[in-house]
C-alpha positions in Angstrom: 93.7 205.8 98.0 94.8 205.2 101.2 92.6 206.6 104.6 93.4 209.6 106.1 90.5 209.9 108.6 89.6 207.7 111.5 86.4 208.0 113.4 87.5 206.1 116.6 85.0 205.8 119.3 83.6 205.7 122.0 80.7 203.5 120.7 77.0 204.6 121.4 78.6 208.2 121.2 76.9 209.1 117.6 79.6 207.8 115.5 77.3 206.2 113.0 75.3 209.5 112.7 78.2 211.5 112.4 79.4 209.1 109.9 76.6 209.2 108.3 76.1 212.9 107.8 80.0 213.3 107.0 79.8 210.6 104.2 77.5 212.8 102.0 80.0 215.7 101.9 81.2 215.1 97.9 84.4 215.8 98.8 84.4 212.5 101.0 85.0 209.2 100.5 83.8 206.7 103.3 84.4 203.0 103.8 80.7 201.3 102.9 81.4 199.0 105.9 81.6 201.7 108.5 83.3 199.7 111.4 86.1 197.8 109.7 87.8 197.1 113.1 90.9 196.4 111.2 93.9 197.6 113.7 92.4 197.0 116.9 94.1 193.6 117.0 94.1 193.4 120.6 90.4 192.9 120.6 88.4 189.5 120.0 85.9 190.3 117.2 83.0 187.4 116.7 83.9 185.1 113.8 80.6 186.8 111.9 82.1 190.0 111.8 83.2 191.8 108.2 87.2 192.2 109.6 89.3 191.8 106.7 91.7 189.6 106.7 95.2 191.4 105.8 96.2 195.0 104.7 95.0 194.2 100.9 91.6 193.0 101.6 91.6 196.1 104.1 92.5 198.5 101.7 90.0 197.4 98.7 87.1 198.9 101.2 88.5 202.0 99.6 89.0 201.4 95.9 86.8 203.7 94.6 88.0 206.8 96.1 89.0 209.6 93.8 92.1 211.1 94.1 90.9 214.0 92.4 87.4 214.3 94.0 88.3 213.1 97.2 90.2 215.1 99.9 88.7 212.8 103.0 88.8 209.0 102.4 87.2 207.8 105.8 86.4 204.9 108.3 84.6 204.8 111.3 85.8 201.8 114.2 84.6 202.5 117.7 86.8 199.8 119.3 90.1 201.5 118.2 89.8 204.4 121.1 90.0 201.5 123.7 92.3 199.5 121.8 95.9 199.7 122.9 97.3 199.0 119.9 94.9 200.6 116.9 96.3 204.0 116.8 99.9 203.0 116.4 98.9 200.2 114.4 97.5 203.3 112.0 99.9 205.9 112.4 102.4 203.1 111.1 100.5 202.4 108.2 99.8 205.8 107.4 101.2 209.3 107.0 99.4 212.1 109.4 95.6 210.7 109.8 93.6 212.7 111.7 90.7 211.6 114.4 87.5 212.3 115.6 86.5 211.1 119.1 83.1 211.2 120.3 82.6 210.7 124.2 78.7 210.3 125.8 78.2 210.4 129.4 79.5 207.2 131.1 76.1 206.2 132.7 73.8 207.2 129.6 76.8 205.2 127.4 77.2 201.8 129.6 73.2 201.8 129.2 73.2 201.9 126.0 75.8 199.9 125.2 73.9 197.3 127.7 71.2 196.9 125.2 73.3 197.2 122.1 75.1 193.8 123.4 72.2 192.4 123.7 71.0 193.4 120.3 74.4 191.4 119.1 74.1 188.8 121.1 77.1 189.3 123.0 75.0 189.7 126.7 72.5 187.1 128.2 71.5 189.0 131.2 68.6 191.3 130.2 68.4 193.3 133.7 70.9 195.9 133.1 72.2 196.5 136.8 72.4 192.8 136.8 74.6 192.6 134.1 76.8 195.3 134.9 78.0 193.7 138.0 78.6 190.3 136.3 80.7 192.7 133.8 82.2 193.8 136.4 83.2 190.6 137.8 84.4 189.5 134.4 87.2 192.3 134.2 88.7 191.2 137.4 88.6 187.7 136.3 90.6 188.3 133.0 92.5 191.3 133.4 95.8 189.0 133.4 94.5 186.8 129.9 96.9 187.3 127.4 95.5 189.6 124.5 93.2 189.1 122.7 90.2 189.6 124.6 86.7 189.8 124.3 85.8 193.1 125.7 82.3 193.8 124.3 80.4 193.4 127.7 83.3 195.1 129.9 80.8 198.5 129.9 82.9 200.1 132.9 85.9 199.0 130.7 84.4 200.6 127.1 82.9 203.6 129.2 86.4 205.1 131.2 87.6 207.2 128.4 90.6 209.2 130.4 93.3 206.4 130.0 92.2 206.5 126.1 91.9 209.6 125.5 95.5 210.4 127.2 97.1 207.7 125.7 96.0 208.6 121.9 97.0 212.2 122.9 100.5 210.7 123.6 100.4 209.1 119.9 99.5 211.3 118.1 99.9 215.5 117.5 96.7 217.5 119.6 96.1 219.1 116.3 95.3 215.7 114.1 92.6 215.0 117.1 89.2 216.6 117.1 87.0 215.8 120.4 83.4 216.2 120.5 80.7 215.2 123.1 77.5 214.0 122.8 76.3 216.5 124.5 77.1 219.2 122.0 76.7 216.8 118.9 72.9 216.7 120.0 72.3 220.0 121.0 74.0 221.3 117.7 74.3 219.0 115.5 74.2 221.6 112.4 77.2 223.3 114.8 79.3 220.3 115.1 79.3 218.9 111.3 80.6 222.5 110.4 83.6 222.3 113.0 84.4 218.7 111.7 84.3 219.9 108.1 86.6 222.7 109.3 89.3 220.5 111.3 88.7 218.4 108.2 90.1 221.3 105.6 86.9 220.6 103.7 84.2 223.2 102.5 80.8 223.8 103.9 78.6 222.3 101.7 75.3 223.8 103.3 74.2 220.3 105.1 70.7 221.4 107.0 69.2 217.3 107.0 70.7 215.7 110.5 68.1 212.4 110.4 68.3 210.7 113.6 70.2 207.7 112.8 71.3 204.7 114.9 68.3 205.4 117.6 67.7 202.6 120.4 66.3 199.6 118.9 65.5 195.9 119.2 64.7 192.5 116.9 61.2 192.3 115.7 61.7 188.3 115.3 65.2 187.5 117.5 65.4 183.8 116.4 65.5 185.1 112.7 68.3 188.3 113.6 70.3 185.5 115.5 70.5 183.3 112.7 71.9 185.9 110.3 74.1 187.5 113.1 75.1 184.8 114.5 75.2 181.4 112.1 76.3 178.3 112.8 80.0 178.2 112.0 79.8 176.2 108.7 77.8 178.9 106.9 80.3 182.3 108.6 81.6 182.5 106.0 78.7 182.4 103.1 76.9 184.6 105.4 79.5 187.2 105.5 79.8 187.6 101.8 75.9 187.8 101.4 76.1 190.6 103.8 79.1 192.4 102.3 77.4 192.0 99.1 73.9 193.4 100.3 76.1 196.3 102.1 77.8 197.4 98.8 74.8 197.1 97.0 72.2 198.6 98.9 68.5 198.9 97.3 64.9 200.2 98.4 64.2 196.6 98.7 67.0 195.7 101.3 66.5 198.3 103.1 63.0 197.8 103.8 63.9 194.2 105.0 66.3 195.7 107.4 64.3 198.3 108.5 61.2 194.9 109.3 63.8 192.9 110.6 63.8 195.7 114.0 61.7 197.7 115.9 62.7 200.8 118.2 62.5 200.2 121.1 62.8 202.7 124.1 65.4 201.5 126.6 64.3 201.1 130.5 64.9 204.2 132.9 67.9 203.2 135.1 67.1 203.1 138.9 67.5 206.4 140.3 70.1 204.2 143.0 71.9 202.3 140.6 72.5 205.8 138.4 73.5 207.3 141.4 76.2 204.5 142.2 77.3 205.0 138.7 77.6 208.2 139.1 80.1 207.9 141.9 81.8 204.9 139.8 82.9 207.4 137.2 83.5 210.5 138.7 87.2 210.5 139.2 87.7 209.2 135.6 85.3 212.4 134.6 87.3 214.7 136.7 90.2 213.9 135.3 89.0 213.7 131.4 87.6 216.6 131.9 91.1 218.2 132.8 93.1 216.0 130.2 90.7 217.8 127.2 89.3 221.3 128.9 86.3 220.8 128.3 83.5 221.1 131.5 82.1 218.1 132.3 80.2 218.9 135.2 76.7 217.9 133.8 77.7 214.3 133.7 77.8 213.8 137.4 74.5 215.8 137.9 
């Protein structure tokens, strides 16, 4: 079976939760490899990363869905909302997808994502307003490279979501595009899973356990994370089938090593100056999302 739903972004928006939750629905199918990043071709994606290589490998990530038990058949790649050429890319691939955006508050998100690139090894610079303006400095200096680009520590970049959103509002019809914030996703989660399962055509199947999943977290041993994240090049490509294979066959016993491997980790209060400068950052691209998808926005520049 082909996929006919996309969750799309933004990252650190509860994606993987809602992923999570929306995957045990028994009328759903969803990719084991939640972010295949597949159509987001304009984005540089670390030579570790599980991207398949072509349309077949691609499409094998959804083998065993059931045409007659499966009404949803599901992936979930945060970089295709910022992507300039994802949603066409699926829309050209496939007949009437639908999507599911998820948008967090540009400050709480670009902090989050700050510590999430850091968790990946993608950012060196552990002092978060530090490494926002090197970020910042980084988009000036390659806004002209030729695609594609590494975009993974442009957080003013990932975090501006009106250009997105419009533009995948001019791909696609309003009605194959459900938005929720993070906001309302946290203070009802119960609430949202229902209106997805709704815009989804699927049942209610009585879902009252919403574990928190994907919570702020760090390596217990980073030299030992780095090394399976990010291997020397000679063993990418062993790694990434040991991975796959661990992935697709998930025990009590690997899960318990992944859940040694980190430890949570409460991220550091941004200074009440810095959040305040962020504030003003975003606030036109707020205003203006908030018009673009009528929803009030207001408590993100509070």
């Amino acid at each position: 079976m082909d996929p006919n739903f996309f969750i799309i972004g933004a990252p650190k928006s509860g994606t993987t939760a809602m992923a999570h939750y929306i995957s045990t629905h028994p009328n759903v199918y969803f990719s084991t490899i939640k972010e295949l990043q597949f159509f987001s071709d304009d984005i540089q994606t670390a030579k570790s990363e599980m991207i398949p290589k072509n349309m077949s490998e691609y499409l094998k990530n959804f083998k065993d869905a059931d045409p007659d038990t499966h009404k949803i058949v599901a992936e979930g790649s945060t970089q295709y909302l910022r992507s300039k050429k994802a949603i066409k890319n699926i829309t050209d691939n496939f007949d009437a997808p639908k999507f599911l955006v998820m948008l967090r508050n540009p400050v709480q998100a670009v902090h989050a994502l700050h510590m999430e690139a850091l968790y990946g090894f993608n950012e060196s610079e552990k002092d978060f307003e530090k490494a926002w303006f090197n970020s910042i400095e980084t988009q000036k200096r390659i806004q002209n490279i030729k695609e594609p680009i590494d975009d993974h520590t442009l957080y003013a970049h990932i975090a501006s979501y009106y250009q997105q959103v419009e533009r995948l509002l001019m791909e696609v019809p309003k009605e194959s595009v459900m938005i929720l914030t993070f906001d309302e996703f946290v203070e009802d989660t119960k609430k949202s899973y229902e209106l997805l399962l709704n815009f989804l055509g699927l049942d209610s199947d009585n879902k009252n356990d919403f574990e928190i999943i994907n919570s702020s977290h760090a390596h217990r041993w980073e030299f030992i994370s780095k090394f399976i994240l990010s291997p020397p090049d000679l063993l990418v490509e062993p790694f990434i089938f040991i991975r796959k294979k661990i992935i697709e066959n998930e025990t009590f016993l690997t899960r318990y090593i992944k859940a040694k491997l980190n430890v949570k980790k409460k991220r550091k209060p941004i200074d009440k100056r810095f959040e305040n400068y962020l504030k003003d950052y975003f606030r036109e691209d707020i205003l203006k999302l908030s018009n673009l998808i009528n929803k009030d926005l207001d408590n993100w520049l509070k």
